[in-house]
Each structure stands twice: as C-alpha cells, then as structure tokens.
ZANU-502137 format. One record per residue (C-alpha): y, x, z. Coordinates in steps of 0.1 Angstrom, whole numbers, padded with zeros to 4 digits. Each point is the difference from the previous one (the first is absolute). Example, Ala and Ser with C-alpha at 12.3 -4.5 7.8 and 13.67 -1.06 7.14 Angstrom:
BEGIN
+-------+-------+-------+
|     Y |     X |     Z |
+-------+-------+-------+
| -0045 |  0123 |  0078 |
|  0034 |  0014 | -0007 |
+-------+-------+-------+
END
This chain:
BEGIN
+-------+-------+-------+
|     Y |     X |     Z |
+-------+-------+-------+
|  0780 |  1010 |  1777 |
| -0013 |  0013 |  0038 |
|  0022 |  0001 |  0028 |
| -0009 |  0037 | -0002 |
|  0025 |  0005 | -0030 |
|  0029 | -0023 |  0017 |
|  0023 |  0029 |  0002 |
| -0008 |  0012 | -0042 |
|  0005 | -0038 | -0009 |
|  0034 |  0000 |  0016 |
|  0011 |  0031 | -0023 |
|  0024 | -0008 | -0029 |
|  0001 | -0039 |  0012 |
|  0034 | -0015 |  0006 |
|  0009 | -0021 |  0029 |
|  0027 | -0026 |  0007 |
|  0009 | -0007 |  0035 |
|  0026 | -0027 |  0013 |
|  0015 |  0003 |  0033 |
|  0001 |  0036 | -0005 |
|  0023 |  0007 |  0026 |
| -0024 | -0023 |  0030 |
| -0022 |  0022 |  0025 |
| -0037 | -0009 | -0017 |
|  0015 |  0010 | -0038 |
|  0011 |  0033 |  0012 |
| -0031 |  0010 |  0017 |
| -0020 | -0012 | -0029 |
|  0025 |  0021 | -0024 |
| -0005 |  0029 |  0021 |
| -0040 | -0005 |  0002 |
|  0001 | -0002 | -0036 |
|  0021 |  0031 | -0009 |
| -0020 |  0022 |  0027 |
| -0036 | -0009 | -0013 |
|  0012 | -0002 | -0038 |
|  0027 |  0022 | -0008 |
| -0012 | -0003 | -0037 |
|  0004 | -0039 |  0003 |
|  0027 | -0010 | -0041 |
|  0027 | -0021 |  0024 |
|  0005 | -0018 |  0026 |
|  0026 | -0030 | -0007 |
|  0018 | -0003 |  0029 |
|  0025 | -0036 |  0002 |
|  0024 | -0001 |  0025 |
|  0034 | -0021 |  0005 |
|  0032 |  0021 | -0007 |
|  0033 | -0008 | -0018 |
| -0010 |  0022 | -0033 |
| -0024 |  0025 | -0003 |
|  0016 |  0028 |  0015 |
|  0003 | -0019 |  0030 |
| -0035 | -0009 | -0003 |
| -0014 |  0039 | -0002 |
|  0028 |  0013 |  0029 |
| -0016 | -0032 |  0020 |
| -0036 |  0017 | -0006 |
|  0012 |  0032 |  0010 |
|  0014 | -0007 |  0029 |
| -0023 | -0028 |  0014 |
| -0036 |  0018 | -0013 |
|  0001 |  0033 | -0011 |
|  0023 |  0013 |  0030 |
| -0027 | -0017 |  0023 |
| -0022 |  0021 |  0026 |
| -0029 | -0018 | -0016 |
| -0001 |  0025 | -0032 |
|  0007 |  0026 |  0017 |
| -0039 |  0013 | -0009 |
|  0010 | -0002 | -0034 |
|  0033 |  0016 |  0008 |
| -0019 |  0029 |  0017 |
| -0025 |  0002 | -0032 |
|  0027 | -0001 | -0027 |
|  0025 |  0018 |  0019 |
|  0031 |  0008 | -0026 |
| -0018 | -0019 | -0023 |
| -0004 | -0034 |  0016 |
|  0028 | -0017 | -0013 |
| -0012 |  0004 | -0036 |
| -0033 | -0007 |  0010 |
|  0015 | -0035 |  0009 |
|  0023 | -0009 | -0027 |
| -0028 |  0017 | -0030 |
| -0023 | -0030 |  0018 |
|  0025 | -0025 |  0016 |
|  0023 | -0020 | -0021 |
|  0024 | -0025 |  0022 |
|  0006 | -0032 | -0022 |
|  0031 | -0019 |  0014 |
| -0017 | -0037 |  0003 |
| -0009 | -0029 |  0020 |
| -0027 | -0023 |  0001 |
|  0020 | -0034 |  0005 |
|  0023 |  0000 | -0026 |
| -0008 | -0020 | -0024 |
|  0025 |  0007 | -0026 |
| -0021 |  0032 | -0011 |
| -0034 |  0013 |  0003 |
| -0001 |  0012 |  0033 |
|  0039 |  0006 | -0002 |
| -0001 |  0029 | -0026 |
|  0025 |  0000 | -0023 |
| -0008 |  0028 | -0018 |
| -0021 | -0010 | -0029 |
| -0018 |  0029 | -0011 |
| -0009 |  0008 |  0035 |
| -0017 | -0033 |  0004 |
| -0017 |  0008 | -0034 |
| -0011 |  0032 |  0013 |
| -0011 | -0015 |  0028 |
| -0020 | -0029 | -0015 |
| -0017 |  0031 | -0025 |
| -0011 |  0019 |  0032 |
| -0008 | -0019 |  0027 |
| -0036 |  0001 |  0015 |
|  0005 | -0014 |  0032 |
|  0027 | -0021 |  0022 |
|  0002 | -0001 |  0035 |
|  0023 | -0022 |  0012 |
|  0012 |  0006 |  0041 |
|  0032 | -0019 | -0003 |
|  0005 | -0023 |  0024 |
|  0027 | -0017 |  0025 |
| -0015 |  0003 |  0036 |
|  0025 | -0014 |  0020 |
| -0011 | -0032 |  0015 |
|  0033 | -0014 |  0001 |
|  0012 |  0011 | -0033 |
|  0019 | -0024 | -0023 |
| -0022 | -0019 | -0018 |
|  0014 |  0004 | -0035 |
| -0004 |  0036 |  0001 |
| -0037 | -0001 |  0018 |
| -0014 | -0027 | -0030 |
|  0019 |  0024 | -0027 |
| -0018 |  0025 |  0014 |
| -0034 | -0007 |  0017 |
| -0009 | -0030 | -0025 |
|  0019 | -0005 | -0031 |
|  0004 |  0042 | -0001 |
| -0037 | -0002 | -0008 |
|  0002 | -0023 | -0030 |
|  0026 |  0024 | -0016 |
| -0024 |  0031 |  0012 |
| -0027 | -0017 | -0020 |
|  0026 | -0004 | -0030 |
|  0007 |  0038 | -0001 |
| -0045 |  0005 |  0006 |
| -0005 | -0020 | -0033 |
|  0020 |  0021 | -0020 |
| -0017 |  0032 |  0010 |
| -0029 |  0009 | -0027 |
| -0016 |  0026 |  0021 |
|  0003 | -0021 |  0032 |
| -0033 |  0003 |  0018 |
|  0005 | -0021 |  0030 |
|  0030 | -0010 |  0026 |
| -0005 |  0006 |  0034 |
|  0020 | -0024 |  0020 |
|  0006 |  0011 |  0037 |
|  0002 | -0032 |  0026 |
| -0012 | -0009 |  0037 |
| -0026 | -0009 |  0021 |
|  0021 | -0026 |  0014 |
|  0006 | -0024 | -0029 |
| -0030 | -0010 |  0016 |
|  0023 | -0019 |  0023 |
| -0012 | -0012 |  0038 |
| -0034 | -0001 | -0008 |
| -0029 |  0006 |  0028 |
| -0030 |  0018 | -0005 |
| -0009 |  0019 | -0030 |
|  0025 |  0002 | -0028 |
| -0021 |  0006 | -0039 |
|  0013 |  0018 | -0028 |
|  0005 | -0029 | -0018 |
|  0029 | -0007 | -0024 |
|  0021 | -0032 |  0005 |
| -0004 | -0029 | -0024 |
|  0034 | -0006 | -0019 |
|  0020 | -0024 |  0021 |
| -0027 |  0003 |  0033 |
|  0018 | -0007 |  0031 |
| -0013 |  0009 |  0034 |
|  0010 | -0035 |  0012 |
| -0009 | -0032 | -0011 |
|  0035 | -0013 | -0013 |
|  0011 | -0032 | -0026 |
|  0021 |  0021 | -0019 |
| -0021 |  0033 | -0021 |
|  0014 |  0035 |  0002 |
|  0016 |  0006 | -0031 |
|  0018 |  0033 | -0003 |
|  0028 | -0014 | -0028 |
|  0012 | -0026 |  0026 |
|  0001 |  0027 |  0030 |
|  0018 |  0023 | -0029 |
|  0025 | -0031 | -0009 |
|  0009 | -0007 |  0035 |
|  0013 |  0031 |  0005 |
|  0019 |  0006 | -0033 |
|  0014 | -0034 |  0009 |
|  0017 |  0009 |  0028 |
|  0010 |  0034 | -0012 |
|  0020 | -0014 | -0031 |
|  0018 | -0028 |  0021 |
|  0011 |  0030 |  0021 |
|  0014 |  0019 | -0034 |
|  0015 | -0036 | -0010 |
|  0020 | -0004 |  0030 |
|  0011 |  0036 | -0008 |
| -0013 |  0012 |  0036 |
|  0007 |  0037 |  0012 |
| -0027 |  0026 | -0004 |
| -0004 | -0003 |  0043 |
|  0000 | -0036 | -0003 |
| -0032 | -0003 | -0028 |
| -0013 |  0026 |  0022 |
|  0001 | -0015 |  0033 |
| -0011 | -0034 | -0015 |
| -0028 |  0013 | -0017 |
| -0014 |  0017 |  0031 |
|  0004 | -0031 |  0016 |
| -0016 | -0017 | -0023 |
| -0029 |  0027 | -0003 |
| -0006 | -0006 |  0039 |
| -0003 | -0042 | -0006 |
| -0023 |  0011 | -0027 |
| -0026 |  0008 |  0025 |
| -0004 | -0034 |  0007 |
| -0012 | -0004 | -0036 |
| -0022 |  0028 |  0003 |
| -0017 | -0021 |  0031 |
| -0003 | -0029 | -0018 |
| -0020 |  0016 | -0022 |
| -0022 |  0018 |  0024 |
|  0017 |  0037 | -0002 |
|  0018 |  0013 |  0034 |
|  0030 |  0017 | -0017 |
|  0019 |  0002 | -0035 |
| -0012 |  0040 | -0007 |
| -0039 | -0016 |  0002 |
|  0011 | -0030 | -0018 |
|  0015 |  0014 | -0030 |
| -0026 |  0033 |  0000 |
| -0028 | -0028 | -0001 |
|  0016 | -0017 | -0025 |
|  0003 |  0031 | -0021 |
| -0035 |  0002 |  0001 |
| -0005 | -0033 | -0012 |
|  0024 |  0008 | -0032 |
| -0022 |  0036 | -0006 |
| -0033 | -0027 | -0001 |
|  0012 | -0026 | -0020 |
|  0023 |  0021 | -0026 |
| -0015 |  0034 | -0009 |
| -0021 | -0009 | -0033 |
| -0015 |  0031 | -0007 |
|  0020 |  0021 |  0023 |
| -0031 |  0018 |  0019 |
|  0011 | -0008 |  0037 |
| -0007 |  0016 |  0040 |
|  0017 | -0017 |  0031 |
| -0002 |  0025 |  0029 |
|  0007 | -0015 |  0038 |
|  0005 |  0026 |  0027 |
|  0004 | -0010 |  0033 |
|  0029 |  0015 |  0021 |
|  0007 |  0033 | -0009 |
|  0006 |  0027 |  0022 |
|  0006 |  0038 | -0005 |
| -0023 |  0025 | -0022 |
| -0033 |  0011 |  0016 |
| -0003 |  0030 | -0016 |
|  0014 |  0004 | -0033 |
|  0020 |  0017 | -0012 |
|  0006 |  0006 |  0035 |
| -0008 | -0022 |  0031 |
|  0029 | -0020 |  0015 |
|  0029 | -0004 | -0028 |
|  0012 | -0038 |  0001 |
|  0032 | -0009 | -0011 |
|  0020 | -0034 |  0016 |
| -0014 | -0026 |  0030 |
| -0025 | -0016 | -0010 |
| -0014 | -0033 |  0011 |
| -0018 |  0017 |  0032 |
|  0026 |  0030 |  0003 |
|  0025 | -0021 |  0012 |
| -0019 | -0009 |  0031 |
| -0012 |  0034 |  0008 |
|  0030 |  0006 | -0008 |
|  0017 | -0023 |  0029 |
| -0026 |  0008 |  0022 |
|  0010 |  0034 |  0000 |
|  0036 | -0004 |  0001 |
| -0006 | -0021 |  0032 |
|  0017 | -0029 | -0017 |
| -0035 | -0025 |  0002 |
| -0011 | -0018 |  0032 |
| -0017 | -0027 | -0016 |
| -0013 | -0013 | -0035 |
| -0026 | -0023 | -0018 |
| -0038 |  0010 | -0005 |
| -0034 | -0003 |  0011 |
| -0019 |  0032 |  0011 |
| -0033 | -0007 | -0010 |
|  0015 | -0006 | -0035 |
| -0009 |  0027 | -0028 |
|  0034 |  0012 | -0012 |
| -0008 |  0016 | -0038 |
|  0012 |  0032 | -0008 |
|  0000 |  0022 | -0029 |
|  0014 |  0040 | -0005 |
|  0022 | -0004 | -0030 |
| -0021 |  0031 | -0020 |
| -0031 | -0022 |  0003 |
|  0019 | -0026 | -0018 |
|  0014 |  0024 | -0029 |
| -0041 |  0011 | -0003 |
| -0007 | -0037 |  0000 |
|  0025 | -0008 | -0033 |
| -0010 |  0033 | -0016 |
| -0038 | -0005 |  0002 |
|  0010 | -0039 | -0008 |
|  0027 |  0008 | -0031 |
| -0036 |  0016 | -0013 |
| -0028 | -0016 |  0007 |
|  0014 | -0033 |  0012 |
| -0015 | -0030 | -0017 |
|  0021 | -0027 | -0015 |
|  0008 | -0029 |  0022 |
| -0011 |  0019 |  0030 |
|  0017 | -0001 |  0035 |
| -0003 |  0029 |  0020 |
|  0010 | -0001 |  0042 |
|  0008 |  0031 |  0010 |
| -0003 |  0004 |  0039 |
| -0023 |  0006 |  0030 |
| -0006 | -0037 |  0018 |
| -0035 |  0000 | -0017 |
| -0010 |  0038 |  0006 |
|  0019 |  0012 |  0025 |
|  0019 | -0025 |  0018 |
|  0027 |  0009 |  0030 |
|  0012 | -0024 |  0025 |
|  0035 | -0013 |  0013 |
| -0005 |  0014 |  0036 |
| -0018 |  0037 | -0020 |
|  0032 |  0004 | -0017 |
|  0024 | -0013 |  0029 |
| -0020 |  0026 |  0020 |
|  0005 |  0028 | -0023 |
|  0036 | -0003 | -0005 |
|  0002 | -0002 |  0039 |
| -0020 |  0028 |  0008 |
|  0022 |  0018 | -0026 |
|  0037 | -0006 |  0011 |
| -0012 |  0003 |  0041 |
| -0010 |  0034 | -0009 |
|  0024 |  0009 | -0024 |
|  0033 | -0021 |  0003 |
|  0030 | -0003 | -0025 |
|  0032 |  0015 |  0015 |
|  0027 | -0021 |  0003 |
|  0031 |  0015 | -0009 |
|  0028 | -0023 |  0015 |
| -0015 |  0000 |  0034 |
| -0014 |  0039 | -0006 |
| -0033 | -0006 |  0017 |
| -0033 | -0010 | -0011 |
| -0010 | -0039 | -0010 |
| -0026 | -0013 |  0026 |
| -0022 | -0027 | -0018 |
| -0014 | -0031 |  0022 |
| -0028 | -0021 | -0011 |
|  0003 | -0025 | -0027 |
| -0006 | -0034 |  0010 |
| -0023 | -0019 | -0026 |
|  0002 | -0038 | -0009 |
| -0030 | -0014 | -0019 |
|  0019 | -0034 | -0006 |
|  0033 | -0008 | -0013 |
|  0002 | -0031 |  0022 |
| -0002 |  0026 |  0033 |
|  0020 |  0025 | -0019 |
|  0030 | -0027 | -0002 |
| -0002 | -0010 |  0037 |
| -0002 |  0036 |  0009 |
|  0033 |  0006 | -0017 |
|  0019 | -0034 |  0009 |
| -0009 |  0011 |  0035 |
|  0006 |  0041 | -0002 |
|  0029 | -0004 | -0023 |
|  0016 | -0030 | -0011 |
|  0005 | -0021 |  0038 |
|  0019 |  0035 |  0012 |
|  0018 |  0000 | -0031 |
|  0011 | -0030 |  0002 |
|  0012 |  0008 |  0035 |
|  0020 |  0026 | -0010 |
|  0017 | -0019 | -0026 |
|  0012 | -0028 |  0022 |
|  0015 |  0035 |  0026 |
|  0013 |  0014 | -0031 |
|  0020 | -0033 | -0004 |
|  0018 |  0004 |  0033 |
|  0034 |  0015 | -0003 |
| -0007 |  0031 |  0023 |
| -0032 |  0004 | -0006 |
|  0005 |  0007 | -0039 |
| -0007 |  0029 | -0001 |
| -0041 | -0009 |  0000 |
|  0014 | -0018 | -0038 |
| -0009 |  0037 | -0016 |
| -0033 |  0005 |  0022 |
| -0013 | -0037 | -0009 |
|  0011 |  0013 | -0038 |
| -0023 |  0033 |  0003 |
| -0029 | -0018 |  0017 |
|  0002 | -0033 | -0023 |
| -0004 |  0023 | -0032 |
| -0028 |  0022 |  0019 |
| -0019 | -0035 |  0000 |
|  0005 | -0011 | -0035 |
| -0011 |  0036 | -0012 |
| -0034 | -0007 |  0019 |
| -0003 | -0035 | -0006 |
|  0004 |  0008 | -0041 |
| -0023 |  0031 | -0001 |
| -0027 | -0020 |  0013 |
|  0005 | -0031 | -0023 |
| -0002 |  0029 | -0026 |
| -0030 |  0017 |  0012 |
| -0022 | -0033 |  0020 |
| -0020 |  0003 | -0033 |
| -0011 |  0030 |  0006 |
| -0003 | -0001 |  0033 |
| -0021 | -0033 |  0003 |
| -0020 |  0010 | -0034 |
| -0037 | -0009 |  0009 |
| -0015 |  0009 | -0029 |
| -0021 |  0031 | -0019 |
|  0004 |  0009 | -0033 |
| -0034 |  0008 | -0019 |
| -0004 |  0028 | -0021 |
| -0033 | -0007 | -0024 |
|  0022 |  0012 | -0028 |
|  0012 |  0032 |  0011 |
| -0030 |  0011 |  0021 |
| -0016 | -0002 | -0038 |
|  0027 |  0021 | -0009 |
| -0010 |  0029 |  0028 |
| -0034 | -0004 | -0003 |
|  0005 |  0007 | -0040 |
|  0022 |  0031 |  0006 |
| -0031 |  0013 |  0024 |
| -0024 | -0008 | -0025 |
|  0019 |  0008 | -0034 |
|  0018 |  0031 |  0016 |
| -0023 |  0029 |  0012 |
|  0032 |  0019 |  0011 |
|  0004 |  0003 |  0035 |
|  0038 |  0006 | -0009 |
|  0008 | -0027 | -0024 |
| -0015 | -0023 |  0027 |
|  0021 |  0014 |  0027 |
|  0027 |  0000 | -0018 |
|  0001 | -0035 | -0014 |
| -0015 | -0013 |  0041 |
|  0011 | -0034 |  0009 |
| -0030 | -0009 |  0022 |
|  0012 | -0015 |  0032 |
| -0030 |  0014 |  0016 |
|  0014 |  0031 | -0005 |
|  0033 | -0006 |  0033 |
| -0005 |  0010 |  0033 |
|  0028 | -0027 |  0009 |
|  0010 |  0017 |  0031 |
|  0006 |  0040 | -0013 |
|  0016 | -0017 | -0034 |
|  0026 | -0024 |  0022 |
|  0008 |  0025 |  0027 |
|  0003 |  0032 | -0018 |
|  0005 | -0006 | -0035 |
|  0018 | -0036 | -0002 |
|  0023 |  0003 |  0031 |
|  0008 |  0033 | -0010 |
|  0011 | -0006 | -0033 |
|  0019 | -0032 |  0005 |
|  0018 |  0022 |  0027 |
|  0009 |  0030 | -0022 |
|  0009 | -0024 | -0030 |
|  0012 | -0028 |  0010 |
|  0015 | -0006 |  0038 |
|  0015 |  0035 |  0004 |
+-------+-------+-------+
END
C-alpha cells in the first residue's frame, strides 16, 4: 500500500483508543473522523462508573470541545450522529486486572476482539508524584493486560503504544531509537529491575493499609507518600521520576510479552499546542513547559533551574497525532519512533525564555485583584543545583527563618500568618523544580533515524501535495518564534489561564 492511499486504507477499519478522554487521543479522534468520515468504528475506552456514565463523560469532555468544532461546522445538525454512527464509548480501564481491559460486557469484548484492526493505547498517569500503585497499574502492568485484550483480536494488525522521549532518563548527548532490554537499568545497580517486585512492593503496602481497615483518606495520603519515596527507587535504577520509571518499564513488558502482537512505541517530546490542525493553537491543561510560561506571565517566577545554551525539545501536539497515524500504518514492528525537533530543528532555553518575555512585556495578563496590568521582571537562571540551593538558603530560607523567631515574640505575632504565606510560597518553588530539574538540566537530543524514514516515505510514496500537508510532522517545518508567540501563547491564554 502507498502512503498515497492512507486516507482509503483508513475507510471501514476500526480503531480502539485508551485514554480516550487525555488531550493527544482526542486530537487524534478528531483527525481521524475529519479525514475519514467513512472510517467502521472507533472504540473509544474511557473510565466511568457504567456505560452511561462512560458516553455522558465523552460528551461532555470531547465532543463539546472547541477542537471539533470544524466538524461541528461541517456536520452541522447532523454532527452528533455523525459521532455516535462512528464512535462507540466502551466503559473500561486498562489496569484492572479482573477483566480484559475492565469490560464487563461480554459480547462487547467479543465484538471487539471480531473487529479490531488497530489499538492505540494513550493511557497513562503523568503526574510525577502520583501514587505508585496506581502509576505501575497503569503505566507498566496496564500494558501487560493491554497486550492480553491485543491477542484476542483476529483482525488486530498492530498496537501502537504511545510513550516519551524521556524514558531515556538523564542521558547527554544523543538519545537512539532504541528499545530497552527487559530488566536494563540506566544505572549500574546489585539488584536487576524486575517489574513483579516493583509491582509487589506496592500491592504490599496497599493491602496492609486495607488490613488495618484504614480510611479511604488515610490509604490515600499514605500511598502518595509512598509514591513520592518511590522516586528514590526510580533513581536507583537510573530513571529521574516514577511517571518515566513505570512508562519505561511498560515498554520493557510490550518487548518482552507481545508474541505475535505486531507492535509501535511512539516517543514525543514535550508537547505543546496544535500548529495548524485542525486549527492552530487548541491545547487543553499545563503542560510540562506551560506551567512556566505560565508563571512567568503571571509574574509569579524570579528564578528557576536551566542552562541557556541548552536545546529544550518541543513538539506541536498535531505533529504527534500525524506521527501515530502514519506510525499505526506503516510503522514497523519493534520500531521506536522520537517524535520532536532537537535533531532538526532545535530551540534553546534562553530562545524560548526570550519569546515568552517578549510576549507578556508587550502584551501583559491583567490582574484582576489588584485591577492593573502584571509587569514581568527577568528570570534569573541557575545552571547548577548546588548554586540554585545557596541562592535560595540566602534569598529565602535565612529571612525566613528571621521571621519565624519575630513571629515567636508575643507582640510581634502577628508576622506567625506572614511567615505561614511566605514558608508555603517556598515549598511551592522548591517542589516545582525538584519536579521539573529533569527537564530543565536534560542535556540530551533525541535522534530521529526512524521517523525521518517515515517522512521521507510519505514524500516519496505520496505524490499528493495534500496528503503530505496534512499528515506534516517535519520539525523543519516551525518557525519557533511566529509558532510560540502567536499561536502557543495565544492558545494557552484563551484555553487555559483565562
């Protein structure tokens, strides 16, 4: 088949998604219902309740989205048939165990495992501090029960299994497409990575909890807790957090277990808004980068962690729905795929920072409390940790602990609530850069042999000028500076700060 007839193949095939409800699945549902309306069914699993819960959940958190409103336009009264006739919502979830994929209706799953062509699994936990019982269920062990449900499908052509660059860990220089070897760690350690004992530890400590008969709030709280000491196992091994941990993990499990299950791991980079389609600028949440532009815009960031002359890899979020489309089809089994621009197009820390400057100085948020506009300063940039610490014992910590030994005179308690205030400030900072010093600090570039072959084969195999526009996820292709300051900006502005 050429990449010419990518949009016939996709006619009368049936799709299952996971995570249908996450920002990349519903741009890549959209994408797939605007360039094949005639496409037999897209599977869509979601966590609900029951399955009316499940559909209301759909409606209400992707169909009622801005993002289809082209489709809205096109369809008009019609749109909502034109969803459901294509889109059916199957109440699920990928890490329970007790059923495949959490389905509990039989001759749905049997339907399912008759028509399936293609899987394409976004679930994920992204939260770096997230319990750890719930990010293994999910990012690792989610994958094994994924590839239980994959071998029942007789149709199944191939499962595309959507990742990150940065299971890579804090690696410098350039990063392959290479898959990890089961067990690999990033760090020479006695003790081999074994996903069952990882998966044990925290089941462990969950069923103590439930045999002490602990309150709902209490397993919670412990288990957070415990997913924040779990970090330390994720260094031990080599990864920086638990979210890279388990997602690397997960990949191991795809490797070792699928069989015959035809498999494609795709790594973006950080995502950002859409470039173009199917218009520029929808996002949906802060991201990983959007919480600094973010703060910088807000006025609420004087300092942080990162080196200017360090490439900071970015990727508009349609180029990565291109990348798993053109990857769900002509992917090859037991290929990686990066999806971002350090290679082709990179951008550096002090690019972006100036950017998102310029931006806000010229066009500043409005604070409403204080009814005037927010004036940002200059960031101040630390490329160590080591000076970052002193900076903030120094800046911070000596005055605070001023003001806590004032606070603890009797007359002058009333500072107790403004040591309170500023205390919590500082812990806010000091835990948004442990969470983001990865990223921050990350030294490497991620190579892109493997996709590049994929662009170069929709150039070659196409001979459409549209199909190749319309499937673009050539770095190459960004002017960084009109895409950041009047696309991105823009759109994480209309859809997400105000």
């Amino acid at each position: 088949m050429e990449f010419g007839g990518l949009i016939e193949y996709l006619e009368n095939k049936t799709i299952l998604i996971t995570g249908g409800a996450g920002f990349v699945a519903k741009i890549f549902v959209e994408k797939i219902l605007r360039s094949q309306p005639n496409v037999k069914k897209i599977y869509v699993l979601l966590r609900a309740s029951d399955s009316n819960s499940a559909r209301h959940r759909f409606k209400t958190q992707v169909m009622e989205k801005e993002l289809f409103r082209l489709l809205r336009a096109k369809w008009e009264k019609k749109f909502d048939s034109f969803i459901w006739e294509r889109v059916e919502v199957v109440c699920g979830d990928i890490s329970d165990e007790n059923y495949l994929l959490g389905i509990k209706n039989s001759n749905l799953r049997d339907q399912m495992f008759k028509d399936v062509d293609f899987i394409v699994n976004c679930a994920a936990t992204t939260d770096f501090f997230e319990r750890y019982d719930v990010a293994l269920a999910t990012n690792t062990i989610g994958i094994l029960n994924l590839l239980s449900f994959a071998k029942k499908c007789i149709k199944l052509k191939k499962l595309l299994h959507l990742s990150t660059a940065y299971v890579s860990g804090e690696r410098d220089g350039i990063v392959p497409e290479k898959a990890f070897e089961f067990g690999e760690t990033l760090k020479k350690t006695f003790t081999k990575l074994d996903f069952e004992i990882e998966h044990e530890l925290a089941t462990h400590k969950l069923s103590q909890l439930r045999e002490n008969e602990a309150s709902e709030a209490t397993i919670n709280a412990t288990m957070r807790e415990f997913g924040i000491e779990s970090i330390i196992r994720a260094n031990h091994f080599g990864w920086p957090n638990t979210y890279v941990f388990t997602k690397a993990m997960g990949e191991m499990c795809l490797e070792q277990f699928k069989e015959d299950v035809y498999t494609v791991i795709l790594r973006p980079t950080m995502i950002l808004s859409t470039y173009k389609e199917p218009f520029p600028g929808w996002i949906e949440g802060l991201r990983t980068i959007d919480i600094i532009i973010a703060s910088i815009g807000k006025g609420k960031m004087s300092f942080f962690l990162g080196k200017p002359t360090l490439i900071v890899d970015l990727i508009p979020a349609d180029m990565v729905v291109n990348a798993m489309i053109l990857g769900m089809v002509f992917g090859e089994n037991g290929m990686i795929y990066h999806v971002g621009s350090s290679i082709k197009n990179p951008i550096y820390v002090s690019q972006a920072y100036d950017y998102v400057y310029n931006y806000f100085t010229e066009n500043p948020l409005f604070d409403h409390k204080e009814e005037k506009p927010i004036i940002v300063t200059k960031v101040k940039l630390f490329q160590h940790i080591f000076t970052l610490n002193i900076y903030m014992a120094i800046r911070f910590l000596l005055p605070l602990k001023i003001l806590q030994m004032v606070a603890n005179i009797p007359f002058l308690r009333c500072y107790k609530d403004v040591y309170a205030k500023n205390m919590k400030k500082l812990q806010t900072v000091m835990r948004f850069i442990q969470k983001f010093k990865h990223f921050a600090l990350f030294n490497g570039i991620f190579e892109d042999t493997n996709s590049e072959r994929l662009r170069e084969e929709l150039i070659k195999g196409s001979g459409n000028l549209e199909i190749m526009e319309a499937f673009n996820f050539d770095p190459n292709s960004i002017d960084w500076e009109d895409y950041i300051i009047n696309t991105h900006i823009p759109g994480l502005i209309k859809y997400v700060i105000i």
